[in-house]
N, C-alpha and C positions, 0 to 999 in steps of 0.2 A: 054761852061758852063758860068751860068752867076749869079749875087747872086739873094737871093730870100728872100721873108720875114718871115722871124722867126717863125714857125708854134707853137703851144701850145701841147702839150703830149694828145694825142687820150685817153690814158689806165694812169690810175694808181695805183700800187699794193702799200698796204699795210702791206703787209703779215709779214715784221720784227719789230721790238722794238727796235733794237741798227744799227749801220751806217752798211750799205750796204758795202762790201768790196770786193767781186767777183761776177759775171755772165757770165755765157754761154749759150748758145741757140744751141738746138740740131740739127745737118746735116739738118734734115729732118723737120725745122721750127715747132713742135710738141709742146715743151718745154723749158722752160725758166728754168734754176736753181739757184738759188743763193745764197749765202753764208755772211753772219753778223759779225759783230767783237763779240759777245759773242759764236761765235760758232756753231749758228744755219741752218741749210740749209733747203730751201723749193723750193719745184718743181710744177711748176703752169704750166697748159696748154695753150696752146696758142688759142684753140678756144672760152674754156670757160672763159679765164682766174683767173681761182679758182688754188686752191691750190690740187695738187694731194700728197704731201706728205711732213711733215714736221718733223723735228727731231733734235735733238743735235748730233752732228756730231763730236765736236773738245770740247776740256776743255777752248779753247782760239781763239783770230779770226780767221779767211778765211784767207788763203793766194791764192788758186785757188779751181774752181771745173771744171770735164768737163766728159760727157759720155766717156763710152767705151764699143766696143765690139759689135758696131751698135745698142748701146743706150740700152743691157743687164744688162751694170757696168756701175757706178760711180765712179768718184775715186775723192777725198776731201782731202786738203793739208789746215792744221790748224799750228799755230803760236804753237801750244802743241807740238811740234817737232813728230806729225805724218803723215802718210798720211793712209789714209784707202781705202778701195775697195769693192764699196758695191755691192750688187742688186738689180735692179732697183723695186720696186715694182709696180704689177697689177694696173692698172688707175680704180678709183672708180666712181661711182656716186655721185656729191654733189650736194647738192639742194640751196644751198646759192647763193648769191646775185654775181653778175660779183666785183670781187675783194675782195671778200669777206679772215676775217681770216686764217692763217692759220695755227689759235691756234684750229678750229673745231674740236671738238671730232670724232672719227673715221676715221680719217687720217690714211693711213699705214705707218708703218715705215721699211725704209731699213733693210734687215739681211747684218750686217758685212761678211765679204767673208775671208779677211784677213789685214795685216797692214806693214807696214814699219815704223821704228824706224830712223826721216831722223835730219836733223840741220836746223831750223828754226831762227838761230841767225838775219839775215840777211834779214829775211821777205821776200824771195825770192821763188815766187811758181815753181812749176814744169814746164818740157816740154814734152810734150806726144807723142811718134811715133808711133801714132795705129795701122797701118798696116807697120811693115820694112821687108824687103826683108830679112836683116840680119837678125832681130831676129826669123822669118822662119828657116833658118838656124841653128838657135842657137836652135832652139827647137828638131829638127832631131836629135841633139848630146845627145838629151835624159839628159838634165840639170836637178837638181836633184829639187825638188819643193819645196814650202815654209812651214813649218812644222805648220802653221797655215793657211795653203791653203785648204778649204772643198772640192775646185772644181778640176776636172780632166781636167789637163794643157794641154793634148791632143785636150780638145773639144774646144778650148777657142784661139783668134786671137792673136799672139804672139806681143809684144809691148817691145818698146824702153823708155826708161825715166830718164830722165836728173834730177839732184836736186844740190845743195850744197854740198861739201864733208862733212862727219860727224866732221871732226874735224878742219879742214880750210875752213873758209868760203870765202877764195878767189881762190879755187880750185872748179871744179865740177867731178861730179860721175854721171857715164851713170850705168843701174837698167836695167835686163829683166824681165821683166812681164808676166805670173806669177807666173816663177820663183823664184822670188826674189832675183834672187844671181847677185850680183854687178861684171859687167864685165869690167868698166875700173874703176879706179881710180884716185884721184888728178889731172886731167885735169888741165891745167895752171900752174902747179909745177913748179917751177926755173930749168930748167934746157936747157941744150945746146940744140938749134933748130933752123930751118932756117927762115928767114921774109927779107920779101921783102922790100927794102928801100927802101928812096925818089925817088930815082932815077930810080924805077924798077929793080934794079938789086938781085940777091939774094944774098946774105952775111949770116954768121953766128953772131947767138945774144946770147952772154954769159948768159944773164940774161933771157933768154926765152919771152922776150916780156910781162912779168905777168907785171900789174900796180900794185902791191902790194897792193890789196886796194880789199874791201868784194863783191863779185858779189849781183848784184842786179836786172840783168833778163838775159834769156839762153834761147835758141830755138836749138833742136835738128833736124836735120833731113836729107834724102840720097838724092844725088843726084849719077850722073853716070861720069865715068871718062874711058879715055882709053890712053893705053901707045903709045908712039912713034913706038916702035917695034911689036905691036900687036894692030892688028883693032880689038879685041874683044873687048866689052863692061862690064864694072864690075858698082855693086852698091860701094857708099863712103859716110862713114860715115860724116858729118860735124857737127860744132857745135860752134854757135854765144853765146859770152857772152857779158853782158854788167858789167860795174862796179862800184862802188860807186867814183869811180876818175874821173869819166866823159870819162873813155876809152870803147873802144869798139873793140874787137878779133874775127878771122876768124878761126877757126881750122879744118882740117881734117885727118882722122885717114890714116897713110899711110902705116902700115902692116897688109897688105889684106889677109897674109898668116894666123894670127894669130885673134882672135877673142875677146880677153880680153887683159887687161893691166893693170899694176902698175906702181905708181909717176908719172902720165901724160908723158913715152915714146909713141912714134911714134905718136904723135900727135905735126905736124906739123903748125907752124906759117903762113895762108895764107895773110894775114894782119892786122894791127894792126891799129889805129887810134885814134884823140879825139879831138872832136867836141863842147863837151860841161865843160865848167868850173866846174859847180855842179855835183851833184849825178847823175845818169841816174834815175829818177823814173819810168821810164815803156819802153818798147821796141816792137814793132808788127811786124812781118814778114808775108809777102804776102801767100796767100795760094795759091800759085807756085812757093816759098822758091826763087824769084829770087831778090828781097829786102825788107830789113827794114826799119823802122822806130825807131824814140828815141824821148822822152822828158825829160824835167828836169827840176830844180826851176830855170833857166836862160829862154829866150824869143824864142830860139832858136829851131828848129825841127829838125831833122839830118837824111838824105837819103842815105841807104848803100847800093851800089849794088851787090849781093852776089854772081854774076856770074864773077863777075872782078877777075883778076888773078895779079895786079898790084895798089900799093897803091893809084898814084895818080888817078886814074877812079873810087876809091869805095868808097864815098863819096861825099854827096852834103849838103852843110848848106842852110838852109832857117830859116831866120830873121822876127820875126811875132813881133804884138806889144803886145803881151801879154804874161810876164813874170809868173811864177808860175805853171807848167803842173805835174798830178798825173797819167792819163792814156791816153792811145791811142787804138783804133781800124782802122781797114783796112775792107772795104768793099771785097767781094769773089773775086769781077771783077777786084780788084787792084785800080780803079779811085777815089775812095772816102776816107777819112779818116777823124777823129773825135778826135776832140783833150777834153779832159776834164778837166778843170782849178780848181785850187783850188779857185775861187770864184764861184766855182756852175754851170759854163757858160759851152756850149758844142761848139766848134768851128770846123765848117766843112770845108775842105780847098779838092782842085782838087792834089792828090799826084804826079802829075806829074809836072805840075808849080806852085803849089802849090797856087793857086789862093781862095782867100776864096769864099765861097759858100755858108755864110749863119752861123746866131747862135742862138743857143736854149736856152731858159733862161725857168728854172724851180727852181731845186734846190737851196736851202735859203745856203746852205753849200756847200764847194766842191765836187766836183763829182771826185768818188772815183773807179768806174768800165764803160765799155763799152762795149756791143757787137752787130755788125750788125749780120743781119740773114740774110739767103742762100737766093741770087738772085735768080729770077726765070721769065723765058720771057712766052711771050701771049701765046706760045706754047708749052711749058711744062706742064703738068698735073699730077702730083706727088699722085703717089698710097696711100692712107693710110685704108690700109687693116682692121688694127685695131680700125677704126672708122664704125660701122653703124647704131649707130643712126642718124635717118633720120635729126632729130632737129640740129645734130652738121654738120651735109655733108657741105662743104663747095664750093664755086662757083668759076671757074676759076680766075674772078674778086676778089672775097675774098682772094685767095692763091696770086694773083699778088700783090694786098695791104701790103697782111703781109710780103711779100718776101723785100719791102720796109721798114720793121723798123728796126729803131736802139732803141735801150734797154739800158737805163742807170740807176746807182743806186748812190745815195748818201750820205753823210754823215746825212742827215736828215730823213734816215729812209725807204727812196719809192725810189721806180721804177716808174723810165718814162719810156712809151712806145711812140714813136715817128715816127709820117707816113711821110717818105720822097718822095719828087720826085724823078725821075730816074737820074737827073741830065744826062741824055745824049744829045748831039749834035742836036739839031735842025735844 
């Protein structure tokens, strides 16, 4: 990899009036959504890039948005101490201009589905486990539904989701979806559990390893574990927090017999670390949960490896010169990632030696969200059944372009849309 020269934003959306505060971009590279500090969400498409639906969504900012359901649901986590779960609405025809508003009259608006009443103290958005093996599981047991749920929890892909405790916000709460009914609680609670010291060895830690201090990003998600006395394979729950102390916690759930919990028992200390002096402001985990990433207001980046089973292996500092970081994204492939400074500036570095590779300069203000979109090689050709108008079909070459961008929003109000190279090996 080698660096390259600073390319200018292909696309730019206008579509909000107050700072851009969340984005995601759908599995299936379709849709862009994104979310404003006044509350607002609008969903643009990605070939026309117009707005296919725009609405108030929260009383107060974004803290995340992100499909569900194979892009059926929404689901919208606001500073208003809600989160909601919408339905996605029907794609229209708009005849406006490429970027056009998306104050346009005739917009459709989501129907609410249902909500959760969650802790927003902390400004910490959700973590979403779309498809869990466990909450499969959890759905057989016939859990009782949410009494503002319109839809029938049989038909619907059972999901796991991580947020804030409602009343500690240096504790977290695992949610099944969509059921609503909270199946663990106080994750990180003080209390007696094992963690591996310096040394690798495991000891008990009176204090449970909590930094007493407000979590400030979480990522839920299974991997698979097996015991010394049994080659069978089981799924296991895990789950990464970060904290406003600059710590960062490994935990997985170790009573496989039992399915729910209270004050954070059987949740196990796999490691524990910290990296960074300041606050953690953002956190990204690879989409193969096998490492993270962190930023903070120090110059610092911090590489977790989540398959480590011993403190000193889960962890790597890289020292950049540029102090001040509000977000991070990770490319699908793992090799790329994008750091967003609060000067505005978008800094692309190789996550494995971390080598930089290049910076974006757009925004007049910090850049406040990131997200790359699903790679896609010369040989893939991704169905989209629900397109055929002849005028939108798009060209194998078209869909390899777009599978190159990254998508930023910032404080100044727009969306960059940004055509990257592959950055691969030559």
């Amino acid at each position: 990899m080698s660096n390259v020269k600073a390319p200018t934003p292909i696309h730019l959306l206008r579509s909000h009036t107050s700072p851009v505060a969340a984005l995601f971009v759908s599995p299936d590279n379709e849709r862009i959504y994104s979310g404003d500090a006044s509350g607002r969400a609008v969903l643009t498409s990605t070939r026309t890039l117009r707005a296919i639906a725009s609405w108030k969504a929260h009383e107060d900012g974004f803290l995340g948005i992100e499909e569900w359901e194979n892009g059926n649901g929404i689901i919208t986590h606001g500073r208003d101490n809600k989160l909601h779960v919408w339905n996605r609405p029907d794609e229209i025809s708009i005849t406006s201009g490429i970027g056009g508003s998306a104050a346009l009259p005739g917009l459709p608006t989501p129907t609410l589905r249902f909500s959760l009443d969650v802790n927003a103290l902390n400004y910490c958005r959700f973590s979403l486990l779309p498809t869990s093996i466990i909450g499969s599981t959890l759905l057989t047991q016939n859990l009782p539904s949410a009494s503002t749920s319109t839809t029938d929890s049989s038909s619907v892909l059972p999901a796991l989701i991580a947020l804030p405790n409602l009343i500690e916000s240096s504790e977290a709460d695992v949610w099944s979806l969509p059921s609503c009914k909270r199946l663990h609680a106080a994750i990180g609670k003080r209390v007696k559990t094992s963690i591996f010291s310096e040394n690798g060895r495991t000891g008990e830690d009176p204090t449970g390893a909590n930094p007493l201090s407000i979590i400030m990003s979480l990522h839920i998600f299974e991997t698979t574990s097996s015991s010394p006395q049994s080659s069978k394979v089981t799924p296991e729950l895990r789950i990464l927090i970060a904290y406003e102390s600059g710590d960062i916690t490994l935990r997985r759930y170790a009573n496989i017999e039992r399915q729910a919990s209270v004050e954070g028992k059987d949740w196990e200390v796999i490691w524990n670390t910290k990296i960074h002096q300041e606050a953690i402001m953002a956190m990204q985990v690879s989409s193969d949960n096998r490492f993270a990433l962190t930023v903070s207001a120090d110059h610092v980046v911090g590489r977790y490896d989540l398959t480590a089973s011993t403190l000193q292996d889960s962890s790597t500092t890289f020292r950049t010169k540029h102090p001040g970081n509000a977000c991070i994204a990770i490319r699908d492939d793992g090799r790329v990632c994008a750091v967003g400074g609060w000067d505005g500036k978008i800094r692309l570095y190789s996550t494995k030696s971390f080598k930089p590779l290049g910076t974006l300069k757009y925004h007049k203000d910090g850049c406040q969200a990131l997200s790359f979109v699903t790679s896609v090689s010369t040989t893939e050709q991704p169905e989209h059944d629900d397109h055929t108008d002849e005028d939108e079909d798009m060209s194998a070459e078209d869909n390899l372009k777009r599978s190159r961008w990254l998508v930023s929003g910032g404080k100044d109000k727009r969306i960059a849309i940004w055509g990257l190279i592959s950055f691969a090996k030559s």
